[in-house]
N, C-alpha and C positions, 0 to 999 in steps of 0.2 A: 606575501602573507605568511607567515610564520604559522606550524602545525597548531601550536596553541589556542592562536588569534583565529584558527579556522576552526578548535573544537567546541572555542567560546560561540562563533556565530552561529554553526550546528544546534547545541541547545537551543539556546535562544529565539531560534525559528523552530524547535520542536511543536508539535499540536496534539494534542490527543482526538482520533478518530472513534466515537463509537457508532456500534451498528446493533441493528437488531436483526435477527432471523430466527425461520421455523426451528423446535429442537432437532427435528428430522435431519435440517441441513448443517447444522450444529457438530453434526459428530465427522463430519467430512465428505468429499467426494473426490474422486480422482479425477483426475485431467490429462488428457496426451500434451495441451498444449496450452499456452498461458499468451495473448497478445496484449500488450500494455501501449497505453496512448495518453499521451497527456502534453498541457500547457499552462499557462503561469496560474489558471484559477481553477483548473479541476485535472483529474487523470480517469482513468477506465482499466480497469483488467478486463478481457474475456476470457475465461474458461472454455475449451475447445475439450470432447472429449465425442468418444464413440456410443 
């Protein structure tokens, strides 16, 4: 597969995720640590912090 034909497939599977949250949690939070899991129909982050 050629760089191209792999930027063409890129878009093309782009999605737009939107989400809602508190404004509270809007402005951010810190994290020590990020664990990501995912499979062909969904993913997860957790947020690990003290």
């Amino acid at each position: 597969m050629t760089e191209t034909s792999y930027k063409t497939l890129l878009r093309s599977q782009l999605t737009k995720i939107l989400t809602r949250m508190p404004s509270t949690l809007s402005e951010g939070e810190y994290a020590n640590l990020a664990m990501i899991a995912y499979s062909n129909s969904e993913f997860v982050i957790d947020f690990i912090h003290k």
